[in-house]
C-alpha positions, 0 to 999 in steps of 0.5 A: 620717390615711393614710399616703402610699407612694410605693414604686411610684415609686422604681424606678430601681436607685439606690432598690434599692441605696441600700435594701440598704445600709440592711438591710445596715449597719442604717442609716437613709437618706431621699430628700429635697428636690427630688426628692420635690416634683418627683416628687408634682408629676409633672416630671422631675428628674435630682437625687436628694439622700440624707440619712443618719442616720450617716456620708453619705460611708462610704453613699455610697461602699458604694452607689458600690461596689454600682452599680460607679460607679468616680468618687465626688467626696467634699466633706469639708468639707461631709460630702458626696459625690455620684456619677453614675449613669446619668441621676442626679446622685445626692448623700449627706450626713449628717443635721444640725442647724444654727447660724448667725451674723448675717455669714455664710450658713454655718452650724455643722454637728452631726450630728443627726436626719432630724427636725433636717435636715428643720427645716433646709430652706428651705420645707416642699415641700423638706422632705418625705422618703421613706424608704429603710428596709426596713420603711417603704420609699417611706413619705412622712415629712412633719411641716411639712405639705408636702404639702398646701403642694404641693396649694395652690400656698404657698411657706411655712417649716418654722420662723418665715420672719424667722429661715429669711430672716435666716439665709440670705437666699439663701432669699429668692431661691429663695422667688420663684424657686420661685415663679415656677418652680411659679406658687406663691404665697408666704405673707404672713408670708414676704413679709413676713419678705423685706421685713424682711430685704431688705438682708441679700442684701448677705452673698450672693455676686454669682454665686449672686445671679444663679444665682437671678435666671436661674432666674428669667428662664428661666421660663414667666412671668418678670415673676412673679418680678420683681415679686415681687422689687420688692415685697420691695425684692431687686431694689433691692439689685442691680439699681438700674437696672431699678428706676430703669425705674419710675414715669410722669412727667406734663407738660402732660398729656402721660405716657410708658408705666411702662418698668419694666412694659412691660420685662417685658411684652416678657419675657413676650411673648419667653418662649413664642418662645425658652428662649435666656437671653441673648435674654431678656437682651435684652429686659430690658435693650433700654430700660435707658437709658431713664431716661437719655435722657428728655427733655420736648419741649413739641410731641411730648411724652417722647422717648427719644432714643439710648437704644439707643446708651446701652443697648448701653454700659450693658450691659457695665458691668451685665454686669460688676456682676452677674457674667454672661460677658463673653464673646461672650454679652454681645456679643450682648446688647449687638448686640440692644440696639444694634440694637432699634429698626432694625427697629420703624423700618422698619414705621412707615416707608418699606421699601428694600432699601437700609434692609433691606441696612444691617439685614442687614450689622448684624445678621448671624446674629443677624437672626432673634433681632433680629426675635423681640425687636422682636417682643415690644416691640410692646405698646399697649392697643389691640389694633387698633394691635398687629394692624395693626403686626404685620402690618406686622412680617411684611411687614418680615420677609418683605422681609428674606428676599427682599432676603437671598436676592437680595443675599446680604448678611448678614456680607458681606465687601467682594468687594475685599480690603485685601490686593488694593488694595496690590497693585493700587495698590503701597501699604503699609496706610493709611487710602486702603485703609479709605476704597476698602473702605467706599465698595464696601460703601456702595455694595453695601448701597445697590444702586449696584452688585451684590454680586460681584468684577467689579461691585466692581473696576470701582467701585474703579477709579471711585473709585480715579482720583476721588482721583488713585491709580493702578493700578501692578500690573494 
């Protein structure tokens, strides 16, 4: 069989030296892992991993000194070290073989062949190598058939997948994250071998859990990688309320739509519309506390009632679990979730602009990405229905724009401050001040009055002599 040169392909200086320093010290060095795969499968990659039979760290520091690269972060315990060069994020580490215990995805480390650190690897389209070496430069070393995995779309193991998932389980997840990255399948053994080891993911940390499943989400078609990760039983084992979406339920003939398929039929439909995580984040978590608000009525059928409301408190608790920012990013998730059924009620109802206003003052900066999500949950098998509603969609967007430019009132602020009532009426903060404050607002957002300053003075003064206050400090 043809051997496969890839020399034409490492031109970037890294290649060079790194091959330098090889002819120099008579040393052996590789590029491996995911450079390689990525760089046959033509997609770009900033990460280049080099395997030295030898000491990584003394390579890495020699080719550090060639580039005049003057930081090189050295992780002694793991014999790695790694620069940035230009564009790359370049690692060295030694050659190695492996062993590992049944409580522990850490293995013990001996040093070992190009032949044992390949066996290593996770899946045979990682485990592909190109030399460095001056005699065989760019040579594609390649013993578990990688290569032909790559042509066939298989996500497969270089050694039997029970022990490469029972070792390290976190190799579960990356099976369906490349999966779902590449549109790969997976080989039945593997999944098989998945199934079999899906409660060992009890051993993997929270955070690189969820590393994985963001990966996931942030793909071109997610719901791949959750399917796949019901049917191994991996979601069951961190994510017990999606699952719980799961199921139809039947009475009198009358059944409500599969929640945990309609949920990722919403994060497909958002996918080709943003790359924002956290709007994804959205979509998968904008039914979740479906299965807490159903209820059968005997005349309309299923309900679902308050499960927007249920799901915005739902969310920091999943949020908190799975170890995602607790920060402003789960807010906006949580706005989203709050909010997601606002719009979807105005295309099936009468449009004010006293509705739209509400909807604006809600959403604030976030009305464009309420939109997109509400968007993507129009989902029925009947085309002609989905046609009709999103026409009607646009018809709510484009009142939205018109009221927003007539009203300006997305993140308004009452035009009268709290500040200015006590002076005006000579008072220390109390409640008055809240009640004087929302009745403007209320009265902004449903068109009474218009929203600027004399409009609102004139209006407190109303309402300020209907409680019996009166203006001391004209």
């Amino acid at each position: 069989m043809k051997t496969l040169n890839l020399s034409d392909k490492l031109k970037h200086p890294v290649f060079k030296v790194a091959a330098q320093i090889c002819r120099e010290n008579n040393t052996e060095a590789y590029v491996i892992g995911g450079f390689v795969r990525d760089l046959l499968l033509e997609r770009p990659s900033k990460d280049i991993d080099i395997v030295v039979v030898g000491n990584g760290v003394d390579y890495a520091k020699k080719c550090a000194e060639t580039l005049r690269v003057k930081k090189v972060s050295i992780f002694k315990t793991y014999g790695t070290a790694q620069f940035n060069y230009k564009d790359l994020d370049v690692e060295f580490v030694g050659a190695r073989k492996e062993s590992y215990t049944e409580d522990s995805r850490n293995p013990s480390v001996k040093a070992g062949t190009l032949q044992d650190d390949q066996l290593r690897r996770d899946f045979t389209i990682n485990a592909l190598a190109i030399s460095l070496n001056p005699d065989n430069f760019g040579e594609l070393i390649d013993p578990f058939n990688g290569l032909k995995d790559l042509e066939d779309g298989i996500i497969r193991t270089p050694i039997a997948p029970i022990t490469t998932y029972s070792d390290d389980p976190l190799r579960m997840l990356r099976a369906i994250r490349f999966a779902t990255q590449l549109e790969f399948k997976i080989e039945i053994a593997s999944l098989e071998a998945i199934l079999a080891n899906a409660e060992r993911l009890k051993i993997i940390t929270q955070e690189r859990i969820t590393d994985e499943l963001n990966k996931i989400i942030l793909s071109r078609e997610p719901s791949r990688g959750f399917k796949l990760l019901d049917s191994t039983k991996l979601l069951h084992q961190f994510f017990p309320e999606m699952i719980a979406l799961k199921g139809v339920d039947t009475v009198n003939g009358k059944s409500h739509k599969d929640n945990f398929y309609h949920t990722l039929e919403v994060l497909d439909n958002i996918a080709p519309n943003t790359k924002d995580l956290w709007l994804r984040w959205a979509a998968i978590l904008h039914d979740i506390a479906k299965p807490n608000t159903k209820r059968f009525d005997q005349v309309v059928g299923w309900t679902f009632h308050g499960h927007e409301d249920f799901g915005a408190r739902l969310t920091p608790k999943i949020f908190k679990r799975l170890k995602l920012p607790l920060d402003s990013k789960m807010k906006y998730v949580q706005k989203l979730v709050r909010l997601h059924l606002r719009p979807i009620a105005l295309v099936k109802g009468h449009v004010t602009d006293s509705a739209i206003r509400r909807l604006l003052f809600e959403a604030g900066d976030d009305i464009e990405d309420l939109m997109t999500l509400c968007n993507a949950d129009v989902t029925s098998k009947n085309e002609m229905k989905v046609v009709k509603f999103r026409k009607n969609f646009e018809l709510v967007a484009q009142k939205l724009k018109d009221v927003e430019e007539k009203d300006r009132v997305r993140n308004f602020q009452p035009p009268i401050s709290g500040e200015l009532i006590m002076e005006l009426f000579q008072i220390g903060p109390c409640a008055e001040i809240g009640t004087l404050k929302t009745k403007i607002k209320d009265a902004i957002l449903e068109g009474i009055i218009e929203n600027e300053y004399d409009a609102a003075y004139r209006y407190l003064m109303e309402i300020a002599e209907e409680i019996g206050m009166k203006v001391v400090n004209l």
